[in-house]
C-alpha positions as semicolon CSV with decimal commas, in nm:
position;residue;x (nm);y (nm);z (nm)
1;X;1,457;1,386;1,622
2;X;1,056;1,347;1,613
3;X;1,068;1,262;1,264
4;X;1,340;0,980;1,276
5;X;1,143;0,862;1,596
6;X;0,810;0,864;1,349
7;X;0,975;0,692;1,062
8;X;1,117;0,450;1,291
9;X;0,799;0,399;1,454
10;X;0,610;0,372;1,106
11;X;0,856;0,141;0,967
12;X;0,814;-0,125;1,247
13;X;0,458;-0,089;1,252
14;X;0,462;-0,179;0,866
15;X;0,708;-0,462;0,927
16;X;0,499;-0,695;1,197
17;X;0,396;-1,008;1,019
18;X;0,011;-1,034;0,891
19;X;-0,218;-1,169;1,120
20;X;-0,424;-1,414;0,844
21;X;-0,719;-1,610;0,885
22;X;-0,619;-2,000;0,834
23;X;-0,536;-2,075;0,464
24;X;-0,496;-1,743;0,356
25;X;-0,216;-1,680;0,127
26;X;0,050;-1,398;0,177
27;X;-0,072;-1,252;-0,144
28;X;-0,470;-1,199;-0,256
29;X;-0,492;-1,252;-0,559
30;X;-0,725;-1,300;-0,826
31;X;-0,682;-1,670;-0,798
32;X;-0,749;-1,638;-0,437
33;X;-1,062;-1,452;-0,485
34;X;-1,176;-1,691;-0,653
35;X;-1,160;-1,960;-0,430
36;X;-1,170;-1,800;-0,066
37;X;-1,475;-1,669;0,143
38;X;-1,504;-1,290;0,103
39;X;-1,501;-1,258;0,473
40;X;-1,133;-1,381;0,463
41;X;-1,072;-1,185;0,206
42;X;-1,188;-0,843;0,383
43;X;-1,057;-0,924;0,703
44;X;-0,700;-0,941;0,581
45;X;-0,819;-0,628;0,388
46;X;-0,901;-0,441;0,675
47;X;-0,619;-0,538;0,884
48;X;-0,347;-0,430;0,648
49;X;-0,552;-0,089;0,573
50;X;-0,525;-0,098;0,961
51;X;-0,197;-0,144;0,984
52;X;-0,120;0,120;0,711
53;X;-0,359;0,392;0,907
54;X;-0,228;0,323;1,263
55;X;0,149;0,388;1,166
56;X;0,023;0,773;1,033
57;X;-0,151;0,822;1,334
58;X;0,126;0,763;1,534
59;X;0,323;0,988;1,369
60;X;0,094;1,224;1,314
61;X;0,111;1,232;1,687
62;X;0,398;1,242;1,726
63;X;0,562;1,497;1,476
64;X;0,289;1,646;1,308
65;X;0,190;1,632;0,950
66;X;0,584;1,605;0,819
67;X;0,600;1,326;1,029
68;X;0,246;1,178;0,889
69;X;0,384;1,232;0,541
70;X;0,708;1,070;0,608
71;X;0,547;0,781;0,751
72;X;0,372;0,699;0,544
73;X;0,647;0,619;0,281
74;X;0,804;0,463;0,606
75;X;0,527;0,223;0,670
76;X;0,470;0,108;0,326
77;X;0,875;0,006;0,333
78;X;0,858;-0,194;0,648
79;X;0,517;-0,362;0,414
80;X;0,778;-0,425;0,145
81;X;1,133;-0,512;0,309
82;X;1,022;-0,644;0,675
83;X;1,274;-0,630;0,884
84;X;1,150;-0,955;1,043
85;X;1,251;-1,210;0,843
86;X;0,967;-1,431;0,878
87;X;0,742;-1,385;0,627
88;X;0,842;-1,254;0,261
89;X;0,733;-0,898;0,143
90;X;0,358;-0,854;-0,020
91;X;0,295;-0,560;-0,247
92;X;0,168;-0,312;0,039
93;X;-0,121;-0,153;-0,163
94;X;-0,374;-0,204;0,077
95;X;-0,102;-0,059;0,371
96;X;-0,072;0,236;0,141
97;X;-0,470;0,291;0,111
98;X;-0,458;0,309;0,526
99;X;-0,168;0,541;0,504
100;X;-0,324;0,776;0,262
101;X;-0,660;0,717;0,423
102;X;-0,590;0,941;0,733
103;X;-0,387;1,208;0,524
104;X;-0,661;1,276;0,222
105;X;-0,971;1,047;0,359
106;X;-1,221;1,160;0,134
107;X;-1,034;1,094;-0,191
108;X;-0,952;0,758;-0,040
109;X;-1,288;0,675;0,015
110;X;-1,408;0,789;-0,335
111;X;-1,107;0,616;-0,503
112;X;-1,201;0,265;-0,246
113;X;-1,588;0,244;-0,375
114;X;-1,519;0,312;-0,684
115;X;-1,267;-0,006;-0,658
116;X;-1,470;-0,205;-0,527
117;X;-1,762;-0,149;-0,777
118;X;-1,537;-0,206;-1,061
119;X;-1,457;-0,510;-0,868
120;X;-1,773;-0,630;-0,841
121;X;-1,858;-0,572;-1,214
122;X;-1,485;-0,698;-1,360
123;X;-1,383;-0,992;-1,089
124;X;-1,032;-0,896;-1,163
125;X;-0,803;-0,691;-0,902
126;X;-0,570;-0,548;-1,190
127;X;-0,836;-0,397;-1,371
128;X;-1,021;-0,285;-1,096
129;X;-0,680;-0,089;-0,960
130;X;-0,622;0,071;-1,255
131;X;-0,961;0,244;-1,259
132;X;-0,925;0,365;-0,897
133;X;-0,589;0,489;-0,966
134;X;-0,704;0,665;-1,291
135;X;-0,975;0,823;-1,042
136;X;-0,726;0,917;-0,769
137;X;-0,511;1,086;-0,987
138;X;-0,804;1,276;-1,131
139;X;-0,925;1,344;-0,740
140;X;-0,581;1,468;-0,691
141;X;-0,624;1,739;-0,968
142;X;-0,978;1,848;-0,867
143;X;-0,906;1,790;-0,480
144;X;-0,573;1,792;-0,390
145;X;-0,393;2,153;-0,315
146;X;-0,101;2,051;-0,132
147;X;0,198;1,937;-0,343
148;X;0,339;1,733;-0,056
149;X;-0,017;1,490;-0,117
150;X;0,155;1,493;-0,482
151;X;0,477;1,427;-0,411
152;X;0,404;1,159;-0,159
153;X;0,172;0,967;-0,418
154;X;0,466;0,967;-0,645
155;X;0,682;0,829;-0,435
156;X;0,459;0,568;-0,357
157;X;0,365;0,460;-0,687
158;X;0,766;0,440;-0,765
159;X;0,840;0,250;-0,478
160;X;0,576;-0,022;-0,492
161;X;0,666;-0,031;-0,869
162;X;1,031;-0,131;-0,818
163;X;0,948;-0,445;-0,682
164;X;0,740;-0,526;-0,966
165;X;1,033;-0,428;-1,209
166;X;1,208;-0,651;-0,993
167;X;1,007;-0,944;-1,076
168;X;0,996;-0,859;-1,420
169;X;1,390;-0,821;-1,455
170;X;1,442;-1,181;-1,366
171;X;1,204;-1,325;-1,621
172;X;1,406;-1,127;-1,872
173;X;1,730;-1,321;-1,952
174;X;1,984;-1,062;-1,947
175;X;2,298;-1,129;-2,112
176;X;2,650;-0,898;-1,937
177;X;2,876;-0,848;-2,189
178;X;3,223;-0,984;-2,199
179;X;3,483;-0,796;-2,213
């Protein structure tokens, strides 16, 4: 019962709307970097990494490290499908970076400078992940000993895929067959 009270918990936590600075898109993207003050763009930074960290504590609190694990899945969801329908879902990679902040902080922290240096060289935010998620994924093999730290990164990676796929799918024209 903890650990449907912690998802639950986690899930609404990832679902309350952004608070944004004024004319701050939904999404920060490179466009946006562009033309925004960097002070917007780190506040909306650190409130979503906020967002992502407070739901695991919660949990943590409340049923332990399952329930940490669990929520962390749980919060990214509520990031992704809200279930308050007043704003429309964002990606929820900086939600996941708070999530997996308080279960493995030092990776994190290694993986979130070495972002933001290849940021600061590159000026592009799909770049710049893909380095930090090449050096997670090498953390995880020199750091990492618990498979549920694995697991959890997998299922992370897979669910804030889909909606990319999702995106992708409907640029495709796909053709049903008749019968």
């Amino acid at each position: 019962m903890k650990l449907v009270i912690a998802c639950l918990l986690a899930y609404v936590i990832g679902s309350i709307p952004p608070l944004r600075p004024p004319k701050t898109p939904f999404h920060i993207h490179d466009a946006a970097f562009r033309t925004l003050p960097a002070r917007d763009i780190i506040f909306a930074f650190i409130l979503d990494v906020g967002k992502g960290a407070l739901a695991v504590i919660v949990a943590w609190m409340i049923a332990g490290m399952a329930g940490a694990h669990l929520a962390v899945i749980c919060v990214v969801m509520g990031e992704k499908y809200p279930c308050i329908p007043v704003y429309r879902s964002r990606n929820g990679w900086a939600v996941a970076t708070g999530a997996l902040l308080v279960i493995s902080p030092l990776l994190i922290l290694i993986c979130l400078c070495i972002y933001l240096l290849a940021l600061l060289l590159t000026r592009t935010f799909h770049f710049s992940f893909i380095i930090a998620l090449l050096a997670f994924f090498i953390g995880l093999v020199l750091f990492a000993a618990q498979i549920y730290l694995w697991l959890l990164v997998i299922g992370l990676i897979g669910l804030l895929s889909m909606h990319q796929f999702k995106r992708f799918r409907k640029h495709i024209n796909i053709r049903k067959w008749k019968r």
